[in-house]
N, C-alpha and C positions, 0 to 999 in steps of 0.2 A: 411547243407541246401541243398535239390534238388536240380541239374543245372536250370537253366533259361531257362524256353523254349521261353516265351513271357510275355513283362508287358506293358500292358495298364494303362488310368486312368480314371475317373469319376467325376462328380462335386457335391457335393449337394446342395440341393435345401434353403430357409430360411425353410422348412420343415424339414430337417437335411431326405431330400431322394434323391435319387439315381436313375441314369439309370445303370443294370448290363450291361457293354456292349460286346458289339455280338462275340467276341472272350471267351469272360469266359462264355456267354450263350452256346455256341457251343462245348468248351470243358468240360461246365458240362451238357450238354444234357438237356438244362435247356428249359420250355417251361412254356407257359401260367399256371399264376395259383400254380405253382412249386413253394414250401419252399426253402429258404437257409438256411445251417447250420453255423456259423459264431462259429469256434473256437479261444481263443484268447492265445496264448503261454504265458510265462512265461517273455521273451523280448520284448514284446508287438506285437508283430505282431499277423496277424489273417488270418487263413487259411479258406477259404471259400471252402463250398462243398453243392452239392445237398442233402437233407435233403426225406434220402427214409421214404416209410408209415411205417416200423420197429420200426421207434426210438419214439420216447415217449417225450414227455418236461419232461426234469427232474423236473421243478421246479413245474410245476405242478402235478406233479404224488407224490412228497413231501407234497404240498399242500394237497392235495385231503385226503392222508394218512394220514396226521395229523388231518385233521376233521372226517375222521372216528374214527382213535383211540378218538379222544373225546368227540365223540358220543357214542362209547362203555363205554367207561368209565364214561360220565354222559348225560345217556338218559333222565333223568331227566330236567335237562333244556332246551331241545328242547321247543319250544312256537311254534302254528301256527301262519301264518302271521295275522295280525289283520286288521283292515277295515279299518282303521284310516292310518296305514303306506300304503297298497294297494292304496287306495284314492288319495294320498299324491306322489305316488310313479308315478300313473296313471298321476295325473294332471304335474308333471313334463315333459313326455315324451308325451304330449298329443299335438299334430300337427307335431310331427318330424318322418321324413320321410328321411331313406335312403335306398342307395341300394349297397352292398357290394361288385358287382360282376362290378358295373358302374366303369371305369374309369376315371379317373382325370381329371377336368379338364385342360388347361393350367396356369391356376391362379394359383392352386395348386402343378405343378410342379416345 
C-alpha cells in the first residue's frame, strides 16, 4: 500500500451521499460538475480518482453492444413505439419538472 500522505473523512446523508471534501477535491483537481472514478480492490477497499472524458462506462458500453449485436442478429423484431405505450408513457411524466444542473436542496443533503 502507498505511504500515507493524508486521511480525512465524510458522513453520508439518509440519501447514502456525500460531501468529497476539500483535501481530496484539491488533490484530485476535482471541480464543479467533475466524475469520480470509484475503484473497488479485492480487500475492499476503494481507491478514488478523477474520472477523465477517455474512459467510457464500461457497463454501458457492454450494454449498448449487446443490444446491437441483437439488433443485428434479429432486426426483425424491432416494433415502433406504438400510441398506446407513447400516451401512456406521456401521461406518466406529465407535470414533472426538473432540473439537473440545480443543486440540492438542504432537505436533501
Amino acid at each position: 500500500m502507498a505511504n500515507l500522505a493524508l486521511e480525512t473523512e465524510s458522513t453520508l446523508t439518509e440519501r447514502f451521499q456525500t460531501t468529497v471534501p476539500s483535501p481530496v477535491r484539491k488533490a484530485l483537481h476535482l471541480g464543479k460538475k467533475d466524475r469520480i472514478k470509484y475503484s473497488i480492490q479485492a480487500d475492499g477497499s476503494v481507491l478514488l480518482s478523477k474520472l477523465t472524458e477517455e474512459e467510457a462506462d464500461p457497463v454501458l458500453g457492454d450494454f449498448l453492444a449487446f443490444l446491437e449485436n441483437d439488433i443485428k442478429k434479429n432486426p426483425a423484431k424491432l416494433q415502433p413505439l406504438g400510441e398506446e405505450l407513447r400516451s401512456n408513457v406521456s401521461s406518466l411524466i406529465a407535470g414533472v419538472e426538473f432540473d439537473l444542473d440545480a443543486p440540492l436542496s438542504d432537505e436533501d443533503e
